[in-house]
PAMIKE-110263 format. One record per atom (N, C-alpha, C, O, CB): residue in one letter; x negated, y, z. Coordinates in steps of 0.1 Angstrom, whole numbers, plus 5000, padded with zeros to 4 digits. Atoms other than C-alpha are relative to their C-alpha. Glycine has a CB too. Layout:
<dovos>
aXYZ
...
</dovos>
This chain:
<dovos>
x500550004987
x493950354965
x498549965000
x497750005008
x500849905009
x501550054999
x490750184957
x499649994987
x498949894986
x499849865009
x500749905008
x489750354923
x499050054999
x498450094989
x500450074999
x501249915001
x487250504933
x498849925008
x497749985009
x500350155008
x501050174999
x485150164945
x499350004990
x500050004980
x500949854999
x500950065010
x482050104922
x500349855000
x500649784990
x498450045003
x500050185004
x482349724933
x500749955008
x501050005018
x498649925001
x499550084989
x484049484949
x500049985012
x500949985020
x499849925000
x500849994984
x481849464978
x500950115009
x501550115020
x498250074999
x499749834993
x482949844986
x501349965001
x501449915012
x499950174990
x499250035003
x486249764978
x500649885013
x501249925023
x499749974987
x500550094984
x485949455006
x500150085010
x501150105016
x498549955001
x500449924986
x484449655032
x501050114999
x501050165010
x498350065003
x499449914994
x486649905031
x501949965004
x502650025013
x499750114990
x499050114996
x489949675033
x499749955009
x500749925015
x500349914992
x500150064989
x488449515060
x500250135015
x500550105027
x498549914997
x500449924993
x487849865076
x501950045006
x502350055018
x498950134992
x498649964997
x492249945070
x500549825006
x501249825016
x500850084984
x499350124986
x493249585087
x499650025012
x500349965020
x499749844999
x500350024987
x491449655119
x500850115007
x500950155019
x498450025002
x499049844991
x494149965121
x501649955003
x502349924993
x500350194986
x498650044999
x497549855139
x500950074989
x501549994982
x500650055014
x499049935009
x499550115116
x499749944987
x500649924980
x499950154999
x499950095017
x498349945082
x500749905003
x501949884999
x498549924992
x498950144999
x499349625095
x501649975000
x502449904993
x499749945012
x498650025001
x502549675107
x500550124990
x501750154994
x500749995015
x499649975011
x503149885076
x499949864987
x500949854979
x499150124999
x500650085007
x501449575055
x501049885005
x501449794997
x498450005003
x498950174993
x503949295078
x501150024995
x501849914993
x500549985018
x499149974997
x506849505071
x500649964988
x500149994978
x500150115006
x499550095005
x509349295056
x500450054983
x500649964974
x501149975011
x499849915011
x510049545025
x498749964988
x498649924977
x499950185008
x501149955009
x506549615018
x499749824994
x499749794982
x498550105009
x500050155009
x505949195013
x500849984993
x500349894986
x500249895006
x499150065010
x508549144992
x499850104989
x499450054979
x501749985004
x500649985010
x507849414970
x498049904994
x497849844984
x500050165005
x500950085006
x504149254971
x499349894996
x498149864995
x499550035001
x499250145004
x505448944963
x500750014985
x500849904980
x501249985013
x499149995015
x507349054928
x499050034993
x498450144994
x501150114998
x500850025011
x505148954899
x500050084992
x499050114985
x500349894994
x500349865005
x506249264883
x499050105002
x498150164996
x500950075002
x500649874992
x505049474904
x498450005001
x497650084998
x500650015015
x501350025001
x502049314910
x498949994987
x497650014988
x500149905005
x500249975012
x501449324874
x499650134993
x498850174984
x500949974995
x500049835004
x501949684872
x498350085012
x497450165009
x502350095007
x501249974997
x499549714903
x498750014995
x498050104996
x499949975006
x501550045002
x496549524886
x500150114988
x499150184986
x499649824997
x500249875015
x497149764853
x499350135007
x498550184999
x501850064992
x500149904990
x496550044880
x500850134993
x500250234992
x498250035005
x499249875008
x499350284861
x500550035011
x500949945017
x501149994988
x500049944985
x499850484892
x501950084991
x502950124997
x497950155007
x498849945004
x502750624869
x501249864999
x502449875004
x499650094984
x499050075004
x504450324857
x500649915015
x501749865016
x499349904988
x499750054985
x504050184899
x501650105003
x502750055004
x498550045013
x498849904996
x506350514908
x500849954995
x501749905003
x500050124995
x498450005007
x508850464885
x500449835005
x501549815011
x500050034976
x499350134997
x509350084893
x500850025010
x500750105020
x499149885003
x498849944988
x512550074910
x500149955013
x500550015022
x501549984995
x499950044984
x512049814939
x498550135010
x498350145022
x499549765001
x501349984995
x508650024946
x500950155006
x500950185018
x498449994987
x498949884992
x511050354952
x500749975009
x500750045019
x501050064994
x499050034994
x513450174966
x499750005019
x500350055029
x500449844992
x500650034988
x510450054995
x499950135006
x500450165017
x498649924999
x499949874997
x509550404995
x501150085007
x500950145017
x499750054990
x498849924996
x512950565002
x500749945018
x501449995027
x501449974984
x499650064985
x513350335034
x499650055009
x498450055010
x499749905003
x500049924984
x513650505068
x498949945006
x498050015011
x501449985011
x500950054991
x511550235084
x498749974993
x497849935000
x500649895006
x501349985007
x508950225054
x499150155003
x497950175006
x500349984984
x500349874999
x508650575057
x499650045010
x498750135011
x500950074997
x500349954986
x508450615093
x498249904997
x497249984998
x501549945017
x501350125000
x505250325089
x499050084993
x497950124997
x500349834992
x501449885004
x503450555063
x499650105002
x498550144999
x499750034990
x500349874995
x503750865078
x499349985020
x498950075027
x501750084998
x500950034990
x502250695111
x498749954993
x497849985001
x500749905010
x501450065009
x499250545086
x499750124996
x498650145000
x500249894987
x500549895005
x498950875070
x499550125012
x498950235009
x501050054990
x500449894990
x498551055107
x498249935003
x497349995008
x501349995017
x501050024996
x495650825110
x498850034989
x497650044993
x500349895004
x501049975003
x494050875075
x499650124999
x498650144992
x499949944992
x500049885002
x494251235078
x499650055017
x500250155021
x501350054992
x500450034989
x492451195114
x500850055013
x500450075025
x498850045000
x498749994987
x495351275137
x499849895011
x500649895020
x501549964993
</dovos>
């Protein structure tokens, strides 16, 4: 997601730019997605940034495959795709 950031700063400001959007947040509240980013695994695997080895982790599918996760990013993704 944020790969392509030269620095921190950018990185910053533009995290500050996705909290001011209701749909991150309550995608970001939703009780799933904290507890996945809450598991030291996972978070482990994030900071590595293996965008392959994230997939395959099984609670990170698991978040994914949820009706009410799913409905939350596909309302976030109407917004980054300017819907």
């Amino acid at each position: 997601m944020f790969g392509a950031f030269q620095s921190y700063g950018e990185m910053m400001k533009a995290l500050m730019q996705l909290m001011k959007d209701e749909r991150f947040r309550k995608l970001m509240a939703n009780p799933k997605v904290q507890g996945l980013l809450k598991d030291p695994e996972f978070l482990q695997l994030a900071q590595a940034k293996d965008i392959t080895k994230i997939k395959d982790h099984p609670k990170f599918g698991s978040v994914m495959n949820d009706p009410e996760v799913a409905e939350l990013m596909s309302r976030f993704k109407e917004r980054t795709h300017g819907t």
